[in-house]
C-alpha atoms as a printed R data frame, in Angstrom:
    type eleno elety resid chain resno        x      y       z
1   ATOM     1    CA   UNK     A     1  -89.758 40.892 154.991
2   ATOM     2    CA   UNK     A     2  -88.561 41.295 158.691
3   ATOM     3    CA   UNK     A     3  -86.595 38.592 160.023
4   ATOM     4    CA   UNK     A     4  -86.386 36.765 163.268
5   ATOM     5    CA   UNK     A     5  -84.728 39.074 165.635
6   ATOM     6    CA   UNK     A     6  -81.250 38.298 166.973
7   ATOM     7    CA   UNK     A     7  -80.934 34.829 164.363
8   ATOM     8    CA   UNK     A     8  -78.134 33.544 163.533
9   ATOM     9    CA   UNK     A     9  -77.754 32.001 160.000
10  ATOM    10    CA   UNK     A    10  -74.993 29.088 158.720
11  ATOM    11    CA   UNK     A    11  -74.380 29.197 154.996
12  ATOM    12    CA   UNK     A    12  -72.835 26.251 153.624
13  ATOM    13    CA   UNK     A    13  -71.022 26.859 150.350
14  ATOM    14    CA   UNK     A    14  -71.461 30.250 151.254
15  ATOM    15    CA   UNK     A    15  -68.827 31.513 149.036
16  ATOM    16    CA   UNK     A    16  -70.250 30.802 146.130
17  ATOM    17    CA   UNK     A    17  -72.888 33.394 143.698
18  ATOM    18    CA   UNK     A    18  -75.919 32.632 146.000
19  ATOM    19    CA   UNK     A    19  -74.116 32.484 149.507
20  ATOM    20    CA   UNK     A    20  -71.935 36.027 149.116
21  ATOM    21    CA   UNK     A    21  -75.515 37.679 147.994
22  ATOM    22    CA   UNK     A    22  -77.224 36.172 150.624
23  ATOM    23    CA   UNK     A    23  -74.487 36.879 153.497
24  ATOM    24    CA   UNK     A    24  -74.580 40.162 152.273
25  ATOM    25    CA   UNK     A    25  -78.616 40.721 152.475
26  ATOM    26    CA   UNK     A    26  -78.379 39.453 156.046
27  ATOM    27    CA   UNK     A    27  -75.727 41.176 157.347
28  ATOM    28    CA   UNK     A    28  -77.427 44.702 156.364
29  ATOM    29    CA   UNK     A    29  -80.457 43.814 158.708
30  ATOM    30    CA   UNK     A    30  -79.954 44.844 161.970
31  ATOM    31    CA   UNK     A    31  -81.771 41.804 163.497
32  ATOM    32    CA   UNK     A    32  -78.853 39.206 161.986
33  ATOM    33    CA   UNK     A    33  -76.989 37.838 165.008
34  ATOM    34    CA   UNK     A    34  -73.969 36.203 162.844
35  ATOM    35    CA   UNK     A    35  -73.995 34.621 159.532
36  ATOM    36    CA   UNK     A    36  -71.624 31.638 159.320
37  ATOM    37    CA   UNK     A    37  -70.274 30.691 156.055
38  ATOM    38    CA   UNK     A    38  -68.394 26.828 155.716
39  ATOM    39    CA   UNK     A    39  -66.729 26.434 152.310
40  ATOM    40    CA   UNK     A    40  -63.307 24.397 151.136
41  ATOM    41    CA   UNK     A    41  -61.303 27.749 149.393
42  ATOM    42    CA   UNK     A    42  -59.680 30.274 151.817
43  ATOM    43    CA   UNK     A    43  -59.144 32.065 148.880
44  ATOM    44    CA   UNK     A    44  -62.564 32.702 147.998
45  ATOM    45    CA   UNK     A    45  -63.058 33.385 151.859
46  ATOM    46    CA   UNK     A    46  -60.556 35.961 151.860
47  ATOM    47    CA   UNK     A    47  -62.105 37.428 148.634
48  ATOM    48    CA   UNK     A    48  -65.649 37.564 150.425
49  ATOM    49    CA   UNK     A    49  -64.671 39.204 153.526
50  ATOM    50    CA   UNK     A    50  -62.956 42.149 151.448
51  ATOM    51    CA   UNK     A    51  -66.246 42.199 149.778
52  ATOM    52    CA   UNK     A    52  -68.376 42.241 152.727
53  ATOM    53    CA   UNK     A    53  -66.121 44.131 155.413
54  ATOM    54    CA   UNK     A    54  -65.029 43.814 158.404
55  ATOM    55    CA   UNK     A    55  -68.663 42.390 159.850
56  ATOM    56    CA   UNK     A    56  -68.193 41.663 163.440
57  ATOM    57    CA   UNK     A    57  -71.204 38.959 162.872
58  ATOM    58    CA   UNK     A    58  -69.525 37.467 160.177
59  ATOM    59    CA   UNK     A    59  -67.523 33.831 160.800
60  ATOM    60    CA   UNK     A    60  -65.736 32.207 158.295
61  ATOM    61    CA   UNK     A    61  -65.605 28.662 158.863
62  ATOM    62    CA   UNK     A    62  -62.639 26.506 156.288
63  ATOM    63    CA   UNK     A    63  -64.368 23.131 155.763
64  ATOM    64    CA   UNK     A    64  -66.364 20.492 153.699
65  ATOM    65    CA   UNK     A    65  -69.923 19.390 154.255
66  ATOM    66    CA   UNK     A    66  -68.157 15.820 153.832
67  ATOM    67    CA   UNK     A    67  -66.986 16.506 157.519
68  ATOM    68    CA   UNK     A    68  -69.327 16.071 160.037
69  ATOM    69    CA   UNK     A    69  -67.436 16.920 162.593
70  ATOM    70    CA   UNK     A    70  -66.374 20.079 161.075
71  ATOM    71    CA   UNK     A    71  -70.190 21.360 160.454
72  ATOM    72    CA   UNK     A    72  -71.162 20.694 164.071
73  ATOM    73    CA   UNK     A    73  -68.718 23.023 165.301
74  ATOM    74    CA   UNK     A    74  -69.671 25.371 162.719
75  ATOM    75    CA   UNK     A    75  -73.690 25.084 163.828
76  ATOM    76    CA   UNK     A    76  -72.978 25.579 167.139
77  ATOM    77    CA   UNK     A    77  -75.622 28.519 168.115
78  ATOM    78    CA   UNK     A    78  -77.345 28.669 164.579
79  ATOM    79    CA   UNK     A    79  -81.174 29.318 163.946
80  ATOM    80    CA   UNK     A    80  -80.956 28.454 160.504
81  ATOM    81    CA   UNK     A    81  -79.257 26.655 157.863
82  ATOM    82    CA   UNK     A    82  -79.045 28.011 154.151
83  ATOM    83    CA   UNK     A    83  -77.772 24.334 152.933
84  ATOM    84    CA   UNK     A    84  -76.143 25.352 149.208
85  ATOM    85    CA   UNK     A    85  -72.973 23.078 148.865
86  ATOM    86    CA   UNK     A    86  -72.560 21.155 146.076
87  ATOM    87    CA   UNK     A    87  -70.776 19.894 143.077
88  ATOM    88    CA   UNK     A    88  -72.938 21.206 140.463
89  ATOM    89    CA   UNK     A    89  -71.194 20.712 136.875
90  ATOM    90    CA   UNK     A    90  -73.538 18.158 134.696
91  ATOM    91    CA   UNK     A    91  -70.649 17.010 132.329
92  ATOM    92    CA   UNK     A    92  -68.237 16.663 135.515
93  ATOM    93    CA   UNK     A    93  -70.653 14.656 137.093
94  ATOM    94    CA   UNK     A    94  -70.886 12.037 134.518
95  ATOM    95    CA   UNK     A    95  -67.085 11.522 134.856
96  ATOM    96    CA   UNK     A    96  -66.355 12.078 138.062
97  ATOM    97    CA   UNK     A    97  -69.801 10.367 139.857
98  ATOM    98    CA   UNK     A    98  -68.800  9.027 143.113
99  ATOM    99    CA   UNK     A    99  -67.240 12.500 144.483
100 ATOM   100    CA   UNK     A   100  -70.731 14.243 143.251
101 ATOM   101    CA   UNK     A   101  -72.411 11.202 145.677
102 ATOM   102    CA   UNK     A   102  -69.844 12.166 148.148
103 ATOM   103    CA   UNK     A   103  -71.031 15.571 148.389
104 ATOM   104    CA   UNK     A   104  -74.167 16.330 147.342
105 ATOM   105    CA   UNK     A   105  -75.306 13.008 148.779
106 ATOM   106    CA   UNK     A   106  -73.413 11.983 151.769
107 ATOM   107    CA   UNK     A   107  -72.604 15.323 152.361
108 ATOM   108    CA   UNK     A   108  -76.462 16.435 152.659
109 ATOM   109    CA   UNK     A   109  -76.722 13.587 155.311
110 ATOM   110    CA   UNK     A   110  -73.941 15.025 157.478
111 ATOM   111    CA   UNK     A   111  -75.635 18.772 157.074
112 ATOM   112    CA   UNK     A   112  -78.699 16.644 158.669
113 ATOM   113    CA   UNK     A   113  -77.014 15.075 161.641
114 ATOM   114    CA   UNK     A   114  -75.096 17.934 162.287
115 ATOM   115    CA   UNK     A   115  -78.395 20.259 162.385
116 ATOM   116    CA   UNK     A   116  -80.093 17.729 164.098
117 ATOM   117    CA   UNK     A   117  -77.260 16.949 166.553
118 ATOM   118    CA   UNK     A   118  -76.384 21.091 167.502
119 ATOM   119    CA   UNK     A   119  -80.256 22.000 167.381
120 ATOM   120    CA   UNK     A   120  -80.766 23.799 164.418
121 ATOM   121    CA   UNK     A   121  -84.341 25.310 164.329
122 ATOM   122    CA   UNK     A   122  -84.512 25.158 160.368
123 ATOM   123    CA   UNK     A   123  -82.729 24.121 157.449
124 ATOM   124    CA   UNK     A   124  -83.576 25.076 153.703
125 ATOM   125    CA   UNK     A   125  -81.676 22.483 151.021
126 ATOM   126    CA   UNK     A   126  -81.143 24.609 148.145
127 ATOM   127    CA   UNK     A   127  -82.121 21.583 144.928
128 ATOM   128    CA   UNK     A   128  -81.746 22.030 140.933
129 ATOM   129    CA   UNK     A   129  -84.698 21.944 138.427
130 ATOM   130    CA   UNK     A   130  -82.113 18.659 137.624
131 ATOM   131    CA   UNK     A   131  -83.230 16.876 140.204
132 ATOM   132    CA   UNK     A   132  -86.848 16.577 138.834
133 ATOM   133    CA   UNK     A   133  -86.990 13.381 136.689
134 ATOM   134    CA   UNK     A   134  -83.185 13.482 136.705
135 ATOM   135    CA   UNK     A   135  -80.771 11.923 133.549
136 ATOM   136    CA   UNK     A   136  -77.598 12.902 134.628
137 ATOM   137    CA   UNK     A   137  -75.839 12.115 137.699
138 ATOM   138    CA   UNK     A   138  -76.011 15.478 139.321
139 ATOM   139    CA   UNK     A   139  -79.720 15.985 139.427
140 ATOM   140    CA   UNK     A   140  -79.786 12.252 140.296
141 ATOM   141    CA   UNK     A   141  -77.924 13.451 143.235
142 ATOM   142    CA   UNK     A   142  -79.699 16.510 144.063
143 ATOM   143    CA   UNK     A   143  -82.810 14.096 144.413
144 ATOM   144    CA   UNK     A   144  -81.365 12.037 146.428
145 ATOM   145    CA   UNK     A   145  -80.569 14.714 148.826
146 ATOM   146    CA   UNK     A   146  -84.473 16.186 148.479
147 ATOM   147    CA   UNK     A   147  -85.213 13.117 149.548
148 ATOM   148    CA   UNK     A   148  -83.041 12.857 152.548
149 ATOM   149    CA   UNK     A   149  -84.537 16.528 153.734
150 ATOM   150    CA   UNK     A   150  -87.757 15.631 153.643
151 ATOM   151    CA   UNK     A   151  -87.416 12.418 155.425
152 ATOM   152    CA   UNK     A   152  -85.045 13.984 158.011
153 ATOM   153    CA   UNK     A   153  -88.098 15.530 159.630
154 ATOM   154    CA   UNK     A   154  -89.635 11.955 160.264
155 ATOM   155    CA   UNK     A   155  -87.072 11.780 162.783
156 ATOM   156    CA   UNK     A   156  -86.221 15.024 164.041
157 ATOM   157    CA   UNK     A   157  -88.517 14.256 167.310
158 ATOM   158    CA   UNK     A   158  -87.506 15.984 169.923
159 ATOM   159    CA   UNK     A   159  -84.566 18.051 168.384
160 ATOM   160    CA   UNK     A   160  -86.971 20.646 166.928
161 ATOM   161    CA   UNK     A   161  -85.115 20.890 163.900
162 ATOM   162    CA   UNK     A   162  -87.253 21.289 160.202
163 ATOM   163    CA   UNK     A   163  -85.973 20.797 157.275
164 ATOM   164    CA   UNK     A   164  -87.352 21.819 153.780
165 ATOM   165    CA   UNK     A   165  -85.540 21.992 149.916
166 ATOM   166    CA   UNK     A   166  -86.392 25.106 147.363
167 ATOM   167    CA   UNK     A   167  -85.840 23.918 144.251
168 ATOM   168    CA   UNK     A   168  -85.581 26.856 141.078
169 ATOM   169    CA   UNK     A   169  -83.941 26.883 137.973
170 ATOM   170    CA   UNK     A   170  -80.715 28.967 136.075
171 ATOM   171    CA   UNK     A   171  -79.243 31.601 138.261
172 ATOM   172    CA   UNK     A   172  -78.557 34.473 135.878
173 ATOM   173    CA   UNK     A   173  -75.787 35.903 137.542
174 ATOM   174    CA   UNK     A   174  -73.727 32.684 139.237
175 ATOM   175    CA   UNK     A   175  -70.719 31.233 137.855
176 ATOM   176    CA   UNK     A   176  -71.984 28.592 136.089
177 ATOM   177    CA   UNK     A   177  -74.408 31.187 133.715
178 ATOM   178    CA   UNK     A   178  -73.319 30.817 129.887
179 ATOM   179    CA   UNK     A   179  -73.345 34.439 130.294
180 ATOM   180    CA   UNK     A   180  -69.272 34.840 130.543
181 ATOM   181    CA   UNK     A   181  -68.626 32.130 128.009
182 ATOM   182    CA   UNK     A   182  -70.747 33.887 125.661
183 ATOM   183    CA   UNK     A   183  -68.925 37.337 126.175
184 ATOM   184    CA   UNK     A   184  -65.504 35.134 126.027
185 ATOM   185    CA   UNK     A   185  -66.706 33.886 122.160
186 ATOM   186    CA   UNK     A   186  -67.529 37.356 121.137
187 ATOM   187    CA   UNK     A   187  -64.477 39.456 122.675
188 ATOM   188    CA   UNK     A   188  -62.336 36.238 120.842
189 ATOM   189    CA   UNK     A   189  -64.153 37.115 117.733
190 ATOM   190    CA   UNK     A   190  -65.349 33.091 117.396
191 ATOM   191    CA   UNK     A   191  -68.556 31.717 117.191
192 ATOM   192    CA   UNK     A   192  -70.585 31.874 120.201
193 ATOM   193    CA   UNK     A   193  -71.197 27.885 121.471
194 ATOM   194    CA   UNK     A   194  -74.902 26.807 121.548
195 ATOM   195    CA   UNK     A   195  -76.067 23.354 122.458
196 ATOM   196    CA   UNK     A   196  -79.227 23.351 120.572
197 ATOM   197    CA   UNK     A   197  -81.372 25.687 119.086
198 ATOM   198    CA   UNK     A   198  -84.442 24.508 120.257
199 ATOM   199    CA   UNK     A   199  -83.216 24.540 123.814
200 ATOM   200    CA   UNK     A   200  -85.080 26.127 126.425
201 ATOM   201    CA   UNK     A   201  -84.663 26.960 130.349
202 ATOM   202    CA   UNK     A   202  -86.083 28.270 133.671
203 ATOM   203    CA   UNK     A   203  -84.386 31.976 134.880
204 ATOM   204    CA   UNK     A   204  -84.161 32.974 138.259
205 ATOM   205    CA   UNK     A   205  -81.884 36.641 139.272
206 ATOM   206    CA   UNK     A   206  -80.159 35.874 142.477
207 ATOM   207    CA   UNK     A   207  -82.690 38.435 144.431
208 ATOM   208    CA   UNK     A   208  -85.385 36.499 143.550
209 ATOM   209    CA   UNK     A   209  -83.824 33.743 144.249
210 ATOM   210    CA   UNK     A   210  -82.878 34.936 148.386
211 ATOM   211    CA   UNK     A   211  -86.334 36.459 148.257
212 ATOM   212    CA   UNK     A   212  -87.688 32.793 147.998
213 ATOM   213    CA   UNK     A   213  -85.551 31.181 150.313
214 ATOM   214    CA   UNK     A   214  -86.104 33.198 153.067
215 ATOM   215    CA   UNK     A   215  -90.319 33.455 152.517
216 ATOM   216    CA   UNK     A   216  -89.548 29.350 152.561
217 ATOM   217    CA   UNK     A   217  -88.139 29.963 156.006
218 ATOM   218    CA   UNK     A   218  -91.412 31.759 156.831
219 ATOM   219    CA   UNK     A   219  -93.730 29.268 155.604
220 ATOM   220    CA   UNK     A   220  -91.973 26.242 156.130
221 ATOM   221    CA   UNK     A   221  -93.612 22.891 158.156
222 ATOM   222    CA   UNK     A   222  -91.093 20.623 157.071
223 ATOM   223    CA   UNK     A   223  -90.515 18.279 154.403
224 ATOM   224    CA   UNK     A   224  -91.703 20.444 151.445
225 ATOM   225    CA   UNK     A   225  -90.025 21.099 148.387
226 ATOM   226    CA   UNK     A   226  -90.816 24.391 147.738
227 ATOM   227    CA   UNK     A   227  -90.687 25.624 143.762
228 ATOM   228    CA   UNK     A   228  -90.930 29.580 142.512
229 ATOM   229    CA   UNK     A   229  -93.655 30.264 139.578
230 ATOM   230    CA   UNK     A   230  -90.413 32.017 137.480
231 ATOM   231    CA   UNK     A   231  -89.985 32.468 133.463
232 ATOM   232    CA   UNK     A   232  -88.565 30.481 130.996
233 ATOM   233    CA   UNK     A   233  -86.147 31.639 128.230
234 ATOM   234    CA   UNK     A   234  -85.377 30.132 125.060
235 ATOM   235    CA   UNK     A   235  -81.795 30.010 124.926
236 ATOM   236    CA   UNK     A   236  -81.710 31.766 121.229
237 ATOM   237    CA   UNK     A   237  -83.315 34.460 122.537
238 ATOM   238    CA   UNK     A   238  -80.662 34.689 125.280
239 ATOM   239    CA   UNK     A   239  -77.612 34.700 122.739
240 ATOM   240    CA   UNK     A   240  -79.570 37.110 120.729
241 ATOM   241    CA   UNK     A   241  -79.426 39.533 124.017
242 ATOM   242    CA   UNK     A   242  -75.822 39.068 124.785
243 ATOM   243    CA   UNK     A   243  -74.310 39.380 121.072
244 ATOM   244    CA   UNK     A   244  -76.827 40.520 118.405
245 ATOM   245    CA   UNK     A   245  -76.335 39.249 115.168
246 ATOM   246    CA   UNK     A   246  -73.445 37.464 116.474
247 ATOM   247    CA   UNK     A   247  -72.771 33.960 115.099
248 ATOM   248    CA   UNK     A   248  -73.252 31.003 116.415
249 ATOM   249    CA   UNK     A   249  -72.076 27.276 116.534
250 ATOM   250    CA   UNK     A   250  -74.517 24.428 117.285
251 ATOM   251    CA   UNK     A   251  -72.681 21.801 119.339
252 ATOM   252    CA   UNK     A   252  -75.306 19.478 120.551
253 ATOM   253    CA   UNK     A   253  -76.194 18.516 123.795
254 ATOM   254    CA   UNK     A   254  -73.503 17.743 126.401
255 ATOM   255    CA   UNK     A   255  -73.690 14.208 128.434
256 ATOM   256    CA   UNK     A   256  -76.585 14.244 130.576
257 ATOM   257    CA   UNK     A   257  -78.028 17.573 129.409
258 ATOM   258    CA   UNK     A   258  -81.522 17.906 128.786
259 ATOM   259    CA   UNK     A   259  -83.125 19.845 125.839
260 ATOM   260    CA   UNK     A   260  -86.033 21.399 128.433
261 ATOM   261    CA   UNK     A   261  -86.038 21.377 132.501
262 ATOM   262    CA   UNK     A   262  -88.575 20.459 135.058
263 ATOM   263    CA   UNK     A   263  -89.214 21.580 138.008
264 ATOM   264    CA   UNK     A   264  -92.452 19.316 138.855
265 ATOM   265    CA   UNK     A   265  -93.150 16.319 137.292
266 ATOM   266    CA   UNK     A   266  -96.198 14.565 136.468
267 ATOM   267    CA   UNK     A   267  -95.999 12.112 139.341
268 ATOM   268    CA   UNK     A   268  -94.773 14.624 141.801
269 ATOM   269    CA   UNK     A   269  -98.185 16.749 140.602
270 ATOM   270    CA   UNK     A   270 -100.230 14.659 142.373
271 ATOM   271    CA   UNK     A   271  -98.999 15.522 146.139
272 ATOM   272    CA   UNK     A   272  -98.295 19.193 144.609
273 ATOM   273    CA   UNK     A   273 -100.134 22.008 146.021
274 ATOM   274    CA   UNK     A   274 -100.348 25.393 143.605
275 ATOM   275    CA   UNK     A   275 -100.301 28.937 145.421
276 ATOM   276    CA   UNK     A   276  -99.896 32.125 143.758
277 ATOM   277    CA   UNK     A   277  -96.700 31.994 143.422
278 ATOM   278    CA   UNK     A   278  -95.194 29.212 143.450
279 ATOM   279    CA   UNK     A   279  -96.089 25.294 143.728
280 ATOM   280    CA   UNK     A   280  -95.131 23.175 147.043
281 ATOM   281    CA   UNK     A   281  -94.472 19.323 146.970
282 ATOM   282    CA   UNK     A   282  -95.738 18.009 149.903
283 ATOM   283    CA   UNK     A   283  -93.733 15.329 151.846
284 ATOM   284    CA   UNK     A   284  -94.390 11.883 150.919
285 ATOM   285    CA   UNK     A   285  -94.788 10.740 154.481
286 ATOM   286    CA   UNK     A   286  -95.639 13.972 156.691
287 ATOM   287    CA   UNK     A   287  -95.673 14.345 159.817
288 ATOM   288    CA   UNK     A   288  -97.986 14.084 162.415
289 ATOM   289    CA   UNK     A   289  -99.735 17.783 162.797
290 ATOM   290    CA   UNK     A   290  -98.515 18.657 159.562
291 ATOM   291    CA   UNK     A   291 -101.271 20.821 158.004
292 ATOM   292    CA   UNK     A   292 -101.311 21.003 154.059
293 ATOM   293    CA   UNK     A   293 -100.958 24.108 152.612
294 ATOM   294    CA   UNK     A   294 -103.837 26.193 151.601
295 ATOM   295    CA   UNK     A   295 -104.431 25.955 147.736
296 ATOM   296    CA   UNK     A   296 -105.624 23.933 144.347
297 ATOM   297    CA   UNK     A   297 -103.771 20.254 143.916
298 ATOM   298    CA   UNK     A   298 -103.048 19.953 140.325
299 ATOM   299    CA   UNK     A   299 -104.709 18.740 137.583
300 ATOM   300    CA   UNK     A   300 -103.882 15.333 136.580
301 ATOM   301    CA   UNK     A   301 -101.237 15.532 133.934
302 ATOM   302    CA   UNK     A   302  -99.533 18.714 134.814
303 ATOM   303    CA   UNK     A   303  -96.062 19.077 134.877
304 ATOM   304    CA   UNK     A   304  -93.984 22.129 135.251
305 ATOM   305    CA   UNK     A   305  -91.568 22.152 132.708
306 ATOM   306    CA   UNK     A   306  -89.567 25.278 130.598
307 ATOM   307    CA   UNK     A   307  -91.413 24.531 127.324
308 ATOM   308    CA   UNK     A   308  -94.646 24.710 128.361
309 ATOM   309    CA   UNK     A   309  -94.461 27.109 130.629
310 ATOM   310    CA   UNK     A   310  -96.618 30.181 130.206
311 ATOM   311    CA   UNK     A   311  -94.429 33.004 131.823
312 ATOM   312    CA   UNK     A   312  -91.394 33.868 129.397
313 ATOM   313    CA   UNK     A   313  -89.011 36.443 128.894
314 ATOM   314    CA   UNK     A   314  -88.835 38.223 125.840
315 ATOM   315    CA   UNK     A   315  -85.671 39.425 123.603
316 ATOM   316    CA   UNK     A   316  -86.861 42.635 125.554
317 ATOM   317    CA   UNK     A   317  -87.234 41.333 128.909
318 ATOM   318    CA   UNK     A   318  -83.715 39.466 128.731
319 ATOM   319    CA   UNK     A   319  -81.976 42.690 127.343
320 ATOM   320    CA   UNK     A   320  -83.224 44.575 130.819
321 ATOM   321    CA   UNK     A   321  -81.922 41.865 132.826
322 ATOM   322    CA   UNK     A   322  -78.683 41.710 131.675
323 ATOM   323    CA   UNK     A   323  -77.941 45.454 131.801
324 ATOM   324    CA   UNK     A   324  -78.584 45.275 135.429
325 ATOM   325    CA   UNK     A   325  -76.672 42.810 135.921
């Protein structure tokens, strides 16, 4: 896909798995203008411009989307927002809950004003299958912020600004994969740590992932949530791939983790378009003009969830993945 020519991107938490990838994607089209990354460690900013060069379209902004002020500045002559910020740990949440509302809630509001406020064209939320029908305090926050997005564009008027949220599931490759802790247990020679064996997830590879976020950018009205058609994995199969025959420890589930994700609930079904690839929430309140988007509505009943889904990855398919990782 060809992008706008001459845009100019802002990447919040754009040090992180997702952000570097993406930065990196961008800055090898000749029609990026600047990328913008705003995250809190000049460490990791140092780390990602060794990684990326010395890019002449490439800003490095120290800062924290609980700063208003700061992400104005930072917006000032961006097209379009890549919104990916957040406190993301599930068991951190649950102890530490009023700095995950700080950022991923209040946080999302001030990415809003501020896009709002300098003219931002668009801005994509990037959400958590944890957010749908949440039990933990992080997806409870990541819906909170969906919900903020999608009502932003009630209001946008005459700033122009959209806003929409993709929401997908594990990223194979970003920090938080079990992936390293896995490979930890079995260079240690201990057990590798599983919650539950029944335990199943949805698997995105971070190209995928960019893939989606910037078709999103394409198709976007404003106030969708956006959600890719992607595989599930059962989690056995997964420690299978990284250590065969390796053994394993059942821990049980950690506070607020759930034993399968979702990714569309039954409720949110019924304002839920399907396309070929992938399913779109409409906005509960859209917009006047807003035009819904070609495709079935589904069934009564249907949810998308990991354990019912019918793409999955085999012991096969995982043991591809991970040797290109």
């Amino acid at each position: 896909m060809k992008l706008a020519t001459g845009t100019a991107y802002l990447i919040t938490g754009g040090t992180g798995s997702f952000g570097k990838a993406f930065a990196r994607r961008l800055l090898e089209s000749d029609d990026t203008r600047k990328v913008a990354i705003l995250s809190r460690d000049e460490f990791k900013q140092h780390e990602m411009r060794r990684e990326l060069g010395e890019d002449e379209r490439l800003y490095m902004f120290l800062g924290d989307v609980r700063d208003q002020e700061r992400l104005e500045r930072a917006m000032n002559g961006i097209d379009y927002v890549v919104h990916a910020a957040a406190l993301k740990q599930v068991d951190a949440g649950e102890y530490n809950p009023i700095e995950f509302v700080k950022t991923n809630v209040f946080g999302s509001q001030n990415v809003i004003e501020a896009a709002l406020n300098a003219q931002v064209k668009k801005v994509v939320a990037l959400s958590t299958d944890k957010a749908s029908s949440p039990i933990n305090l992080y997806g409870a926050t990541k819906l909170t912020a969906d919900k903020l997005f999608s009502a932003a564009n009630s209001y946008s008027g005459s700033y122009g600004t959209h806003f929409a949220c993709v929401r997908y599931g594990n990223v194979m490759e970003s920090r938080g994969s079990v992936i390293p802790l896995w490979q930890e247990a079995v260079a240690s020679g201990t057990p590798i740590p599983l919650t539950d064996e029944r335990m199943t997830r949805f698997w995105i590879s971070i190209p995928q992932a960019m893939d989606f976020v910037q078709s999103c950018f394409d198709m976007m009205q404003g106030g969708e949530l956006f959600v890719p058609k992607i595989p599930s994995m059962r989690l056995m199969d997964l420690a299978e791939a990284v250590a065969p025959g390796h053994p394993l420890r059942e821990i049980g589930l950690r506070p607020g983790e759930k034993l399968h994700e979702e990714m569309v609930s039954i409720d949110d079904a019924r304002r839920t378009v399907e396309l070929p690839d992938r399913f779109v929430i409409e906005p509960v309140q859209p917009d006047c003009g807003y035009l819904p988007h070609p495709g079935p509505r589904c069934e009564e009943g249907f949810a998308y969830r990991s354990d019912t889904n019918d793409q999955w990855l085999s012991l096969e398919d995982i043991r591809g993945t991970l040797k290109s990782l």
